[in-house]
N, C-alpha and C positions, 0 to 999 in steps of 0.2 A: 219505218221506225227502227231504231237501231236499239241494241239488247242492253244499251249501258244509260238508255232514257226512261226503262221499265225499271219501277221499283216492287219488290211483294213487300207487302206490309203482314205479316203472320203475329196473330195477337194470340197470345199462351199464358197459361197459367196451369202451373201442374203438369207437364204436358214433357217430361224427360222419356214415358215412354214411347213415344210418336215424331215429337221435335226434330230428330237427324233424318228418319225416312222422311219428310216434310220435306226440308232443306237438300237434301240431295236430291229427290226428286224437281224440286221447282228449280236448280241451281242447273239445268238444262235449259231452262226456259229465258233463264236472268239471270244475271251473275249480279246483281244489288237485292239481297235478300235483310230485310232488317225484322228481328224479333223483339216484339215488345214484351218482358216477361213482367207482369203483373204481377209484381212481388208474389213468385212461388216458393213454394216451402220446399221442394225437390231441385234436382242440378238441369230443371232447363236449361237458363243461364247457361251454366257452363257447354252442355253441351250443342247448344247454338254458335258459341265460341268458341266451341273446338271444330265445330262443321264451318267457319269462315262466314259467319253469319255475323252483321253489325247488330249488337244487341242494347237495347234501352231498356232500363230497368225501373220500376215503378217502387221505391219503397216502400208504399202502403198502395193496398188492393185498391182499385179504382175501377173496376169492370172491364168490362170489352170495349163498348165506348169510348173509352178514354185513352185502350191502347192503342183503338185506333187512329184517333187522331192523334197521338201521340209521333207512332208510327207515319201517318201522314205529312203533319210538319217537319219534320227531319226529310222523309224525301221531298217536298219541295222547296227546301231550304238548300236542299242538296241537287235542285234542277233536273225535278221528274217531270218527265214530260207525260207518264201513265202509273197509273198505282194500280196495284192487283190484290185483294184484298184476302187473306184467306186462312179458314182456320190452322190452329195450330195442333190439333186433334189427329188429324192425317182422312177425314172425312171426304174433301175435297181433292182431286184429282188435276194436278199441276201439270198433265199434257193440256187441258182444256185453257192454258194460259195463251199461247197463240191465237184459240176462237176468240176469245174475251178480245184480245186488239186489235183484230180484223173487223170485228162491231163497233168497237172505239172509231174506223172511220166513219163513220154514218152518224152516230151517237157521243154524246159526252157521259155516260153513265148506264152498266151493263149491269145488270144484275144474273146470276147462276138462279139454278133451280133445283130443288131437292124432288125428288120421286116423292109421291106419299102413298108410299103403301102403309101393311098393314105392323110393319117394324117400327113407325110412326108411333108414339100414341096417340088412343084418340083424341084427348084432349088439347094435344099440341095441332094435331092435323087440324080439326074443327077450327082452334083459334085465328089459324095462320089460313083458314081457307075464309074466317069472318073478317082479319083485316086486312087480306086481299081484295074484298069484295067494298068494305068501307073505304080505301084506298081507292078506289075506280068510283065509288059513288061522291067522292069529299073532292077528289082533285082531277079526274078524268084520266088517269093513269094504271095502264092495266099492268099490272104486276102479278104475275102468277105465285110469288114466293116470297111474300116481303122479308120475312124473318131468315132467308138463305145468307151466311156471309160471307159469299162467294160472289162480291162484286168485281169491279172494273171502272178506272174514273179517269178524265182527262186531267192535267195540271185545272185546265180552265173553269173546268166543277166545280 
């Protein structure tokens, strides 16, 4: 797979004080880095576009969801052949962008994992460990982390 078929898709809102270590770090991994800023009220934006970052911008807030696929269309309009999906917080760890495509052989869709310790809360951990387990009982798919957004997807997904 060559580095100019991978897109990251980093979905941001508020996110000026994280957004450049983001992008400089994943900008090792990819050189197609595109930020969906979710109409923020601070200089993501800008500073996405100062780091050489393709930035789409949401005029009115629309969630995560929406940047993602936001974020998405544009790179297959733009002939990705893998998307990488990842916060724009700086939570997520852009050496682990290579694992993610290495499983892309095997797999059309990769999901990350969050640790659940006790920096979790509990109420997030409990949630995310009841529709992991609903996930597995409704479709047969064992997903340890459904709520991680640190996936991996083929164009073909």
């Amino acid at each position: 797979m060559m580095k100019d078929d991978v897109f990251v898709v980093i979905a941001a809102y508020n996110e000026s004080k994280h957004i450049g270590a983001v992008i400089d770090k994943t900008r090792e991994f990819c050189s197609n880095i595109i930020v969906v800023d979710d109409c923020s009220k601070d200089r993501t934006a800008g500073i996405a576009k100062s780091k050489g970052a393709i930035v789409l911008k949401h005029i009115v807030n629309m969630g995560k969801g929406a940047a993602v696929k936001t974020g998405c269309d544009f790179a297959l309009k733009n002939n990705a052949k893998i998307m990488v999906l990842v916060d724009g917080d700086g939570q997520h760890e852009p050496e682990e962008i290579p694992s993610f495509i290495r499983a892309l052989k095997q797999k059309d869709i990769v999901f990350g994992c969050r640790g659940f310790t006790k920096d979790m809360p509990f109420v997030r951990r409990m949630g995310n460990i009841f529709l992991s387990k609903a996930v597995k009982a409704i479709y047969g798919i064992n997903i340890r982390d459904t709520q991680c957004g640190y996936r991996a997807l083929t164009s073909q997904a």
